[in-house]
ZADO-1210 file (C-alpha; in nm, 4 decimals, padded with zeros to 6 digits):
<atoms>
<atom x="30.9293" y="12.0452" z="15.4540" code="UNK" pos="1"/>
<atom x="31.2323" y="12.0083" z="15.2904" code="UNK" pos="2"/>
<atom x="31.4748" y="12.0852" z="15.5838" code="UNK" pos="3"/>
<atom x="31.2684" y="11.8569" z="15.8084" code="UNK" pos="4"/>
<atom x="31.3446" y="11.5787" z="15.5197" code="UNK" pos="5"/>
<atom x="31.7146" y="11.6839" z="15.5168" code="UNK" pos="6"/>
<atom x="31.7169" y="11.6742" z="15.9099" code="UNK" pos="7"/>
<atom x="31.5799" y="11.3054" z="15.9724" code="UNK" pos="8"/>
<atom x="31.7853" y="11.1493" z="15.6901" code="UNK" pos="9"/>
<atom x="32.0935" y="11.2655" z="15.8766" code="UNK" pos="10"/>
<atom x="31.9469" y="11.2163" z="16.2571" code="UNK" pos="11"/>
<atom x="31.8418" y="10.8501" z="16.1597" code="UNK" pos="12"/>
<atom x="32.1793" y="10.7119" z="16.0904" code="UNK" pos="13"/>
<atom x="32.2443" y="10.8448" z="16.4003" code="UNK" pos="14"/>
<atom x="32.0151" y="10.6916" z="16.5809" code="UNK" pos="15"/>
<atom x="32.0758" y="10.3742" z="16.4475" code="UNK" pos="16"/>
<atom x="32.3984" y="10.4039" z="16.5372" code="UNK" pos="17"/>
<atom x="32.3125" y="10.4622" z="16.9121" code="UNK" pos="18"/>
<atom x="32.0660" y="10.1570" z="16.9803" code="UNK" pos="19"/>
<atom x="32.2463" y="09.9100" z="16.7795" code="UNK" pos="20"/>
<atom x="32.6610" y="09.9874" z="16.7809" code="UNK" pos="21"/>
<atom x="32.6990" y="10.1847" z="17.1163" code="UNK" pos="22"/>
<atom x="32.7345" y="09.9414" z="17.4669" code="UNK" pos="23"/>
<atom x="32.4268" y="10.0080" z="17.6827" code="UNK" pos="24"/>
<atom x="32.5761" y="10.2412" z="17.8886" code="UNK" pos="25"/>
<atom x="32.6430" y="10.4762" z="17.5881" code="UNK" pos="26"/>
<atom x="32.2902" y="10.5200" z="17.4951" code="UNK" pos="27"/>
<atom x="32.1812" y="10.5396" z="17.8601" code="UNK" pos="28"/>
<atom x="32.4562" y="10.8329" z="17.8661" code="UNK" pos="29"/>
<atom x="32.3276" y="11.0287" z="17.5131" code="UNK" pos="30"/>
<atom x="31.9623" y="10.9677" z="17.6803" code="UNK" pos="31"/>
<atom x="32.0277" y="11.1062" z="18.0028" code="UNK" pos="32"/>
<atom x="32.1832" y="11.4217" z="17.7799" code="UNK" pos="33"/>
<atom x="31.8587" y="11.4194" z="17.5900" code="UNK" pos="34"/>
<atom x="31.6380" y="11.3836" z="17.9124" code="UNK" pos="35"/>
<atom x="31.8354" y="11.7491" z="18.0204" code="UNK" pos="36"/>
<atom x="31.7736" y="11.9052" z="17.7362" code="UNK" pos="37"/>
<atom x="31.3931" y="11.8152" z="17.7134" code="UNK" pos="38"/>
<atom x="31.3837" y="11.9161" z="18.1229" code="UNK" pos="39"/>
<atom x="31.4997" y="12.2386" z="18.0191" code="UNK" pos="40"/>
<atom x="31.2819" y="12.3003" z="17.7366" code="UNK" pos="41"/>
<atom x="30.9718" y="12.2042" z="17.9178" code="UNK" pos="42"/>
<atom x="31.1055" y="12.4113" z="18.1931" code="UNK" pos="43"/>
<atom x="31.3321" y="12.7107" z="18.1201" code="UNK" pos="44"/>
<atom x="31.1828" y="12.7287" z="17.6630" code="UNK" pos="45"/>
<atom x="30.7977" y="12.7485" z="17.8175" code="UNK" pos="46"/>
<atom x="30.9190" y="13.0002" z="18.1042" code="UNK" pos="47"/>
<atom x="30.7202" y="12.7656" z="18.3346" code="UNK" pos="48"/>
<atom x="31.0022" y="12.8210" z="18.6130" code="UNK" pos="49"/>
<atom x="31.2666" y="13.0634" z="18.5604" code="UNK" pos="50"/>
<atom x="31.4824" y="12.9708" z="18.8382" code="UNK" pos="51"/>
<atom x="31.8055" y="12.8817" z="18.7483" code="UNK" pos="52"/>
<atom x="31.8309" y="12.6481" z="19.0128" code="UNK" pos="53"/>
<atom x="31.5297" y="12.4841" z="18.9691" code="UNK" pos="54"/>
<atom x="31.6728" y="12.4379" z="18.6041" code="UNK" pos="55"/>
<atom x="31.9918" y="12.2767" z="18.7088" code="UNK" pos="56"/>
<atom x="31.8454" y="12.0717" z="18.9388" code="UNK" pos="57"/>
<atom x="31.5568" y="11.9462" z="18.6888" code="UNK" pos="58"/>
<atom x="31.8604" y="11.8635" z="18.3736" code="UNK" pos="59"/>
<atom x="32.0781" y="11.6791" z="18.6971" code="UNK" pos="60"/>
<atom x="31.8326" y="11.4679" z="18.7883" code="UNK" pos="61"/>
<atom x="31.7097" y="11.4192" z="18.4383" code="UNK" pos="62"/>
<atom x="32.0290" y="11.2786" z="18.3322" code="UNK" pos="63"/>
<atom x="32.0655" y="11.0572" z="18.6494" code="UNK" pos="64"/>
<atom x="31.7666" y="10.9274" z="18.5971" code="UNK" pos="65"/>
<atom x="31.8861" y="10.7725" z="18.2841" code="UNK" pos="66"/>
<atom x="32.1875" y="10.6498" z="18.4679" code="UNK" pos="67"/>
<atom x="31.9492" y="10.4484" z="18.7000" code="UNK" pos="68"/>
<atom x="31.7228" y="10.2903" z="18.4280" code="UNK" pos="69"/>
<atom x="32.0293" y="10.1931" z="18.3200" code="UNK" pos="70"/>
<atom x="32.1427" y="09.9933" z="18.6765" code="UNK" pos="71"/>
<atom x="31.7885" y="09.9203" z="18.7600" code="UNK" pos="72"/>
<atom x="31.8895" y="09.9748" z="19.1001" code="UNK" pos="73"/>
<atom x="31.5572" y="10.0615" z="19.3316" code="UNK" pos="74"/>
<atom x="31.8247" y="10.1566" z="19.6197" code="UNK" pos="75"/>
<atom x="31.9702" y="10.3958" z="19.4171" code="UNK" pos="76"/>
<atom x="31.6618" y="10.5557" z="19.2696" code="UNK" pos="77"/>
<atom x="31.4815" y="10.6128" z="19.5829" code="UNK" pos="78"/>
<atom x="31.7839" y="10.7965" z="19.7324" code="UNK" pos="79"/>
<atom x="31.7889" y="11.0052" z="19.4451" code="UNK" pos="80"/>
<atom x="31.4672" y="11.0877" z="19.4133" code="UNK" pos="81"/>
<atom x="31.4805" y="11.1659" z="19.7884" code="UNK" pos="82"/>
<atom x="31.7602" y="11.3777" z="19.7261" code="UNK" pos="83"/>
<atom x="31.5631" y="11.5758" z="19.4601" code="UNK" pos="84"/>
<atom x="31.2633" y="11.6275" z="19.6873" code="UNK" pos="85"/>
<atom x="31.4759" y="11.7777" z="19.9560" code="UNK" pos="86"/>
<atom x="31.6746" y="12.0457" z="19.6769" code="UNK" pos="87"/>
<atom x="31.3149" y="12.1141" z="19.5555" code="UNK" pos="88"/>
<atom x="31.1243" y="12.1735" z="19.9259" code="UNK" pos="89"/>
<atom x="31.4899" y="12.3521" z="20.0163" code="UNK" pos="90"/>
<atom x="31.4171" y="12.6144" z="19.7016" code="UNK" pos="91"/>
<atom x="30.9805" y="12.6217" z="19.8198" code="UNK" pos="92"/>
<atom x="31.1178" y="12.7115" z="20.1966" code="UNK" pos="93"/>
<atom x="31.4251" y="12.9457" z="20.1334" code="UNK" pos="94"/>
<atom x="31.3119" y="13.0905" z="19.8015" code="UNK" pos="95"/>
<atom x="30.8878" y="13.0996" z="19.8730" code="UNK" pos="96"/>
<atom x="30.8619" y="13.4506" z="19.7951" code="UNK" pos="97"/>
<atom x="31.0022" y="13.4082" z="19.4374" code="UNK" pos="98"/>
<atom x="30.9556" y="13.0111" z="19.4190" code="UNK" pos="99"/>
<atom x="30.5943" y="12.8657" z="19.3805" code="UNK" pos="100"/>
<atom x="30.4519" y="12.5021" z="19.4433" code="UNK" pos="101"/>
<atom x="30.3388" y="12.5331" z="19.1450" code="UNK" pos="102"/>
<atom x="30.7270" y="12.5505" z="19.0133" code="UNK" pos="103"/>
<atom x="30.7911" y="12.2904" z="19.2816" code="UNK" pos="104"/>
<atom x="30.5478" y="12.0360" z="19.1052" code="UNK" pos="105"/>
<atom x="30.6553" y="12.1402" z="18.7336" code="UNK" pos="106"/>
<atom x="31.0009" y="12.0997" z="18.8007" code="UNK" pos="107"/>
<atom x="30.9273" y="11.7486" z="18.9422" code="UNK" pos="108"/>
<atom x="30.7745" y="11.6890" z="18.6257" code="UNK" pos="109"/>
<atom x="31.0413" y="11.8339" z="18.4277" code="UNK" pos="110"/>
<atom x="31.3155" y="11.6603" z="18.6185" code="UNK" pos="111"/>
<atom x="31.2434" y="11.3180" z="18.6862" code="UNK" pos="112"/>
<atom x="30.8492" y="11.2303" z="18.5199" code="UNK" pos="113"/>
<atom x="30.9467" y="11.3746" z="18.1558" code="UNK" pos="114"/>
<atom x="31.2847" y="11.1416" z="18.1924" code="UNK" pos="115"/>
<atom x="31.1238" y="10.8082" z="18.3489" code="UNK" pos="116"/>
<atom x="30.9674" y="10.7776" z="18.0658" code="UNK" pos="117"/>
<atom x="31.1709" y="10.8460" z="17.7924" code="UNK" pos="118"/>
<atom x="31.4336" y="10.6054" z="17.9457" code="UNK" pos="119"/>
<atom x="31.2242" y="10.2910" z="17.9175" code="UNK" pos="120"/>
<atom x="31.4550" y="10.3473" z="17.5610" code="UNK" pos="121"/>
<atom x="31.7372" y="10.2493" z="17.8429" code="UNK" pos="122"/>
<atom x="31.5769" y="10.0180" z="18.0117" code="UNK" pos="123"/>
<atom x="31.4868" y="09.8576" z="17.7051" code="UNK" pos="124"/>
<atom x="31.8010" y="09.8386" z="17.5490" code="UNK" pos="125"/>
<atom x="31.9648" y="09.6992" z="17.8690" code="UNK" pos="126"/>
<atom x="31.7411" y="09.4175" z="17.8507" code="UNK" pos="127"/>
<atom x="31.9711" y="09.0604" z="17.8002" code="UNK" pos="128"/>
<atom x="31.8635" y="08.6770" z="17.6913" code="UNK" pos="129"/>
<atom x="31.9442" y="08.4554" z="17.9999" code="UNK" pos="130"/>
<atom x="32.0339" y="08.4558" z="18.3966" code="UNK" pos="131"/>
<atom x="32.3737" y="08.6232" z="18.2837" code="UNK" pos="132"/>
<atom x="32.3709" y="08.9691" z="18.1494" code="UNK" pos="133"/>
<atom x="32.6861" y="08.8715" z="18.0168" code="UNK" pos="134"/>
<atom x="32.5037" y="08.6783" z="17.7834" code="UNK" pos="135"/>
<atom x="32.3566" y="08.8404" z="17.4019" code="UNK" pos="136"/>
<atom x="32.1598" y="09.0852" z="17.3993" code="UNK" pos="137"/>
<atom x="31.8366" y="09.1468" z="17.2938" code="UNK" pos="138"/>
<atom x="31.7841" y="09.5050" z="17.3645" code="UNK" pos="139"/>
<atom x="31.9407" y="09.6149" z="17.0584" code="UNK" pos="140"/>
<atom x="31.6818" y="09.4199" z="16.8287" code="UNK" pos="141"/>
<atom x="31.3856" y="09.5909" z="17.0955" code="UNK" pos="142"/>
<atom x="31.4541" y="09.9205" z="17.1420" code="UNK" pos="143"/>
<atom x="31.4273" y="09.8937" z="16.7481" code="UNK" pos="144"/>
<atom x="31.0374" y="09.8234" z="16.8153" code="UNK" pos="145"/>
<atom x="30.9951" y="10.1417" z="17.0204" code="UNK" pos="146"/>
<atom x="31.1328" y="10.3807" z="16.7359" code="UNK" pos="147"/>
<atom x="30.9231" y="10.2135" z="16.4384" code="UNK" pos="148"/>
<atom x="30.6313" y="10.2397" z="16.6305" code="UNK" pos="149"/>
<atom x="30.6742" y="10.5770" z="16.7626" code="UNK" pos="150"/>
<atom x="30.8131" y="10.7087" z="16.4028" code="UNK" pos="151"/>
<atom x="30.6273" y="10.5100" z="16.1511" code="UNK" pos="152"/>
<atom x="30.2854" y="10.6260" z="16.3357" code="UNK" pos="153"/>
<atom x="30.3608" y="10.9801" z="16.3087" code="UNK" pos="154"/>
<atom x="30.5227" y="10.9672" z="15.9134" code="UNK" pos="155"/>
<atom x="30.2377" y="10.7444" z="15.7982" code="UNK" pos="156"/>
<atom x="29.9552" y="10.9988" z="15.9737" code="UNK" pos="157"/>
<atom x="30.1471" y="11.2955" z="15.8182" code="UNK" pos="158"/>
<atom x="30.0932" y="11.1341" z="15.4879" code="UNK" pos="159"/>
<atom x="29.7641" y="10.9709" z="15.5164" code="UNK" pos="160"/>
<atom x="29.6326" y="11.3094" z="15.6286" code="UNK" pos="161"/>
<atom x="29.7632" y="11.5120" z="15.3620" code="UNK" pos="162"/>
<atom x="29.6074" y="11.2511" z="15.0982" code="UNK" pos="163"/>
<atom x="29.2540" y="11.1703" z="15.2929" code="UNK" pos="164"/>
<atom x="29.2691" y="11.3736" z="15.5692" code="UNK" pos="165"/>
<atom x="28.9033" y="11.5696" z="15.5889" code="UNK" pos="166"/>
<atom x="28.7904" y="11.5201" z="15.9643" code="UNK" pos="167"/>
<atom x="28.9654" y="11.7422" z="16.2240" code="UNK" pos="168"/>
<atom x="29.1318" y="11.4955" z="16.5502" code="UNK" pos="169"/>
<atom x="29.1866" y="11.7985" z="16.7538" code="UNK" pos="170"/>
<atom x="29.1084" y="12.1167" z="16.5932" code="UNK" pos="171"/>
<atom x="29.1658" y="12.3452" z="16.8850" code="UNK" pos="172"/>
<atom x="29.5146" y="12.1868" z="17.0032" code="UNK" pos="173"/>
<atom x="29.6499" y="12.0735" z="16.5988" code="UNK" pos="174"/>
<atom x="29.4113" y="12.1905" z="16.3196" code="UNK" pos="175"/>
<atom x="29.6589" y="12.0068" z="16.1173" code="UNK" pos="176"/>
<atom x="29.5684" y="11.6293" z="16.2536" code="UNK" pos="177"/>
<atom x="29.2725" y="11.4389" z="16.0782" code="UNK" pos="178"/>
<atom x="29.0897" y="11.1338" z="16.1559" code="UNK" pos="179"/>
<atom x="29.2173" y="10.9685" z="15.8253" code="UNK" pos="180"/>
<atom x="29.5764" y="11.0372" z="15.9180" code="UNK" pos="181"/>
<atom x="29.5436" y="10.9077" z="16.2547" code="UNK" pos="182"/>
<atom x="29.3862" y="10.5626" z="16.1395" code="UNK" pos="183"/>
<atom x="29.6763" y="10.5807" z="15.8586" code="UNK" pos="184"/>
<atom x="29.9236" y="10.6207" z="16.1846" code="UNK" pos="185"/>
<atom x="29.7781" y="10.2821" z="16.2913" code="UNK" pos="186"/>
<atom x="29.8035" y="10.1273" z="15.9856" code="UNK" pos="187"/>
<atom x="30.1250" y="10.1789" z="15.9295" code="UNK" pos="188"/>
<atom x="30.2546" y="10.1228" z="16.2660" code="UNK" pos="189"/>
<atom x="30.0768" y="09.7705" z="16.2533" code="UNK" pos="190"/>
<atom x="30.2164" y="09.7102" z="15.9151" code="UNK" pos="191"/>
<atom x="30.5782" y="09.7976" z="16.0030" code="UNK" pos="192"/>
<atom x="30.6117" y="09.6440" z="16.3640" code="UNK" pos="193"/>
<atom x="30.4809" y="09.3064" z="16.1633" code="UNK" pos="194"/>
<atom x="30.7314" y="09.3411" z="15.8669" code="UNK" pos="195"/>
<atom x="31.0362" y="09.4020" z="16.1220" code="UNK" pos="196"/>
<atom x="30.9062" y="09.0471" z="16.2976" code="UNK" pos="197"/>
<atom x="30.9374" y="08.8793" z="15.9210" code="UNK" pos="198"/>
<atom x="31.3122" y="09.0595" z="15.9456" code="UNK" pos="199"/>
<atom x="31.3983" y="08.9413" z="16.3167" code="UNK" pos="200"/>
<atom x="31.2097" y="08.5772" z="16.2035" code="UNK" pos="201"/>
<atom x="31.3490" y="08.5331" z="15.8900" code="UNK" pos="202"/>
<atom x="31.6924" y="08.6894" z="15.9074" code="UNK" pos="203"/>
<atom x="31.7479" y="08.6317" z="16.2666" code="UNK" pos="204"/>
<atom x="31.6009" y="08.3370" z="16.3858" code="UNK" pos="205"/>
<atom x="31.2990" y="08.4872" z="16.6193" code="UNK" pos="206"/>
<atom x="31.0410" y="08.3095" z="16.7253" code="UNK" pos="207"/>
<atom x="30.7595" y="08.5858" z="16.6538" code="UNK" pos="208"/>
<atom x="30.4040" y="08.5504" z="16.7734" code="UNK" pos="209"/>
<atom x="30.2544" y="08.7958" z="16.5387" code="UNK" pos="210"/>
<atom x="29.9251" y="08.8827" z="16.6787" code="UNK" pos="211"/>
<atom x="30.1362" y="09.0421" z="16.9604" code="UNK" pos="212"/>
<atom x="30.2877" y="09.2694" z="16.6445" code="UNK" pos="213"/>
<atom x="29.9117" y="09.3720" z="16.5894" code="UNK" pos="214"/>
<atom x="29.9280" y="09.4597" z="16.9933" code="UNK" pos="215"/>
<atom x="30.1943" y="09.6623" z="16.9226" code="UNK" pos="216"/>
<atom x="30.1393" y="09.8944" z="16.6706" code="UNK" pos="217"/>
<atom x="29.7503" y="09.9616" z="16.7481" code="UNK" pos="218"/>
<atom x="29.8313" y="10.0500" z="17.1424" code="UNK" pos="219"/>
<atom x="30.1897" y="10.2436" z="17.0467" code="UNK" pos="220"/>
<atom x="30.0227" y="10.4276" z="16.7669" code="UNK" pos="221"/>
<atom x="29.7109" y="10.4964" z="16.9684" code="UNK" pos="222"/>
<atom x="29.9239" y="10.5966" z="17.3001" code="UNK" pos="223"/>
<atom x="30.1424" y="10.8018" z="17.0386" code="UNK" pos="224"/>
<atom x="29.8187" y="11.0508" z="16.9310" code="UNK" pos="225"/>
<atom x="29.8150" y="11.0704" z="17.3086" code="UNK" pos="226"/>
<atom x="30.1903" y="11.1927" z="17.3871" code="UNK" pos="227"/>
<atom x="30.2032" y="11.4410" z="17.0443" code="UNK" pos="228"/>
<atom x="29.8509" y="11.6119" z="17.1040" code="UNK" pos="229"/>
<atom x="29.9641" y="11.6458" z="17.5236" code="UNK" pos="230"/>
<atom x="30.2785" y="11.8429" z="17.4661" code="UNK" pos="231"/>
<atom x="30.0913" y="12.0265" z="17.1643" code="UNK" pos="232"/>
<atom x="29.8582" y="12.1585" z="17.4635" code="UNK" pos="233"/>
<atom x="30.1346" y="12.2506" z="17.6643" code="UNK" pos="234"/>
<atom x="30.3064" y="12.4770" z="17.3643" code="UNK" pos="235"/>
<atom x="29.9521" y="12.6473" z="17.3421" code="UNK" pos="236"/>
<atom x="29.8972" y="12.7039" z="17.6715" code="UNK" pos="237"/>
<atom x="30.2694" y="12.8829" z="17.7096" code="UNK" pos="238"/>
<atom x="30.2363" y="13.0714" z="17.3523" code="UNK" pos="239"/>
<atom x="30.5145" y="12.9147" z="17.1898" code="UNK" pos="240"/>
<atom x="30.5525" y="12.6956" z="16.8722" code="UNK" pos="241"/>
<atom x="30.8225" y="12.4503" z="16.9016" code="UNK" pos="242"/>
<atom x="31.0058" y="12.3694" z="17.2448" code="UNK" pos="243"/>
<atom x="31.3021" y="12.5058" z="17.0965" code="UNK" pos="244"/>
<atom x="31.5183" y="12.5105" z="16.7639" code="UNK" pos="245"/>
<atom x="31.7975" y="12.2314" z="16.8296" code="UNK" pos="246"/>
<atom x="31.6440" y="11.9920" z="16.5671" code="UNK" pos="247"/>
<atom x="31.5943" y="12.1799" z="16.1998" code="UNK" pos="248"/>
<atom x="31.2676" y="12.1210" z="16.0745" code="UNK" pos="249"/>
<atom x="31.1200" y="11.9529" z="16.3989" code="UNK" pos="250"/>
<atom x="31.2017" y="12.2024" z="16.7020" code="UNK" pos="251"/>
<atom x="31.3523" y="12.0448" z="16.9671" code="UNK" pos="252"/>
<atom x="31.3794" y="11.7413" z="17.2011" code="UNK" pos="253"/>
<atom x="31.0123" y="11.7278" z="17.2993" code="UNK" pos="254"/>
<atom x="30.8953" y="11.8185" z="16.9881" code="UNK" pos="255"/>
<atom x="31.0602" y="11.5393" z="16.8332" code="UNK" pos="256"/>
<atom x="30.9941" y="11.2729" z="17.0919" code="UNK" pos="257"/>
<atom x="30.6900" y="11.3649" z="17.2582" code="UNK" pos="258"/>
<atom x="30.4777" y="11.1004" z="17.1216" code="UNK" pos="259"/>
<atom x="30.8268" y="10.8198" z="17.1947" code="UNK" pos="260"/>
<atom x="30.7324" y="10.9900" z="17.5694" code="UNK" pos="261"/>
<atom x="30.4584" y="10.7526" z="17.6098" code="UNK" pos="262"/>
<atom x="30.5041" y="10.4397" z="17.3052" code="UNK" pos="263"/>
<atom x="30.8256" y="10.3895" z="17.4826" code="UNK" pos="264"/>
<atom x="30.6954" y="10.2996" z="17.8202" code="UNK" pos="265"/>
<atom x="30.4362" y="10.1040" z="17.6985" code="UNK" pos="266"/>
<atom x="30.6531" y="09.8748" z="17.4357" code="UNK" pos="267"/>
<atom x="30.8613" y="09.7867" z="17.7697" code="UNK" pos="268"/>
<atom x="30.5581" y="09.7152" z="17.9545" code="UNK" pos="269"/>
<atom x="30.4660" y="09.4714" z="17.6502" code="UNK" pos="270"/>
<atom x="30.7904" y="09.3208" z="17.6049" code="UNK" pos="271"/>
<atom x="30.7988" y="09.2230" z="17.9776" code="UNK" pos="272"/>
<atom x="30.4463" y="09.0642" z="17.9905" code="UNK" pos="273"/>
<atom x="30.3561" y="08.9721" z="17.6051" code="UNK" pos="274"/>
<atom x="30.7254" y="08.9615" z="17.4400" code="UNK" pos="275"/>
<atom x="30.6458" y="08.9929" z="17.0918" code="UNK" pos="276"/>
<atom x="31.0020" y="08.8187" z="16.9643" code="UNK" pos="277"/>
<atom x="31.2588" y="08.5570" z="17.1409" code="UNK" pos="278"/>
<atom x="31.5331" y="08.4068" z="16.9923" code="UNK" pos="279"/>
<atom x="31.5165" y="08.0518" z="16.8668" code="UNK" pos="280"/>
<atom x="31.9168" y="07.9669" z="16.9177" code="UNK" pos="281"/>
<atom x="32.1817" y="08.1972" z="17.0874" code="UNK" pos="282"/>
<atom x="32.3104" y="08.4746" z="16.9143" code="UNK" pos="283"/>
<atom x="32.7058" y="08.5620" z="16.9152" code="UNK" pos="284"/>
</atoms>
């Protein structure tokens, strides 16, 4: 407990300093490294596919793909993924009696699924106010919305379970998860996406429609249950306990952001259609 306490005081900072002081670019680079690593604990950790090739491959494309969500070029995406078909069929037709389909479709997963969606943290922080992306940005103040979702949901069902927790979520996959906690996950994640709209409307001059905060934390904490208890399965199912040990106290990149695997995605699909904060004036 306490080393996992020790470990997120320091890794916040850090974050912080990623969305909101690095250019775009810089936390679409530190992504794509974090999309690798997660491709090769899902793939190489798990022993799923051994291949080194299939490995290098999977952490290549990984890190492109943050690259791309970046540019939001479709051109350049399709040839990629093109590209990454033809390396994987390549390894399925020279390599069949040591390479599976079954590796085939896992290192798709690992490679290019896994990192799509953890890099709507890119695409969100690319996003801009006005025709000219020259102009201020906003994704620094939204990729803030992803995080408290994502992290408030799982600190405030950690404590809410270990103070009312009685009913086992998932007792099979996490014995550890209770019905209280996850309802306390909610709560909290409604209660802190609203209170960082009072910051951005107060402090910053957002125009904040505040039912869509309510929006917010209820899907992203619900979605979050989804992404934590799905990669717990997959750490069963392989034998193993954390993904790997490059995080003290929390195991590695997927154990850490498996639940911001799927919140992330769908905070950028809600910013796009039901944008929960725009600025009043411009912002220098």
């Amino acid at each position: 407990m306490k080393t996992r306490v020790i470990s997120a005081a320091v890794l916040l900072p850090v974050l912080l300093v990623v969305v909101l002081v690095l250019p775009a670019w810089g936390t679409a680079v530190l992504f794509g490294l974090a999309g690798a690593l997660a491709a090769y604990e899902l793939l190489f950790q798990t022993r799923l596919v051994t291949s080194p090739r299939l490995v290098v491959y999977a952490m290549v494309m990984a890190f492109l793909t943050s690259l791309w969500s970046l540019k939001q070029d479709a051109n350049l995406a399709r040839i990629g993924i093109l590209l990454y078909c033809v390396a994987l069929f390549s390894e399925l037709l020279f390599s069949h009696r040591k390479v599976s389909i079954e590796k085939v479709c896992v290192a798709f997963a690992g490679g290019l699924l896994v990192p799509y969606l953890l890099t709507s943290l890119v695409r969100i922080r690319a996003m801009y106010a006005g025709p000219d992306p020259s102009d201020t940005e906003l994704g620094k103040y939204y990729v803030l919305i992803a995080f408290i979702v994502a992290f408030s949901a799982d600190t405030g069902a950690y404590f809410a379970g270990r103070a009312f927790g009685k009913h086992k979520l998932a007792p099979v996959v996490s014995p550890k998860k209770t019905i209280e906690g996850a309802v306390g996950g909610v709560l909290s994640s409604i209660l802190l996406v609203e209170l960082y709209g009072a910051l951005l409307h107060f402090t910053f001059s957002f125009d904040v429609v505040w039912w869509y905060g309510i929006l917010y934390g209820l899907l992203g904490a619900a979605i979050s249950i989804l992404g934590d208890l799905t990669f717990s399965v997959v750490k069963r199912q392989v034998g193993i306990k954390d993904y790997s040990n490059l995080i003290p106290g929390h195991g590695g990149i997927l154990d850490r952001f498996d639940s911001m695997l799927l919140v992330a995605p769908v905070v950028e699909i809600l910013l796009r259609t039901l944008t929960f904060a725009v600025p009043v004036v411009g912002m220098g």
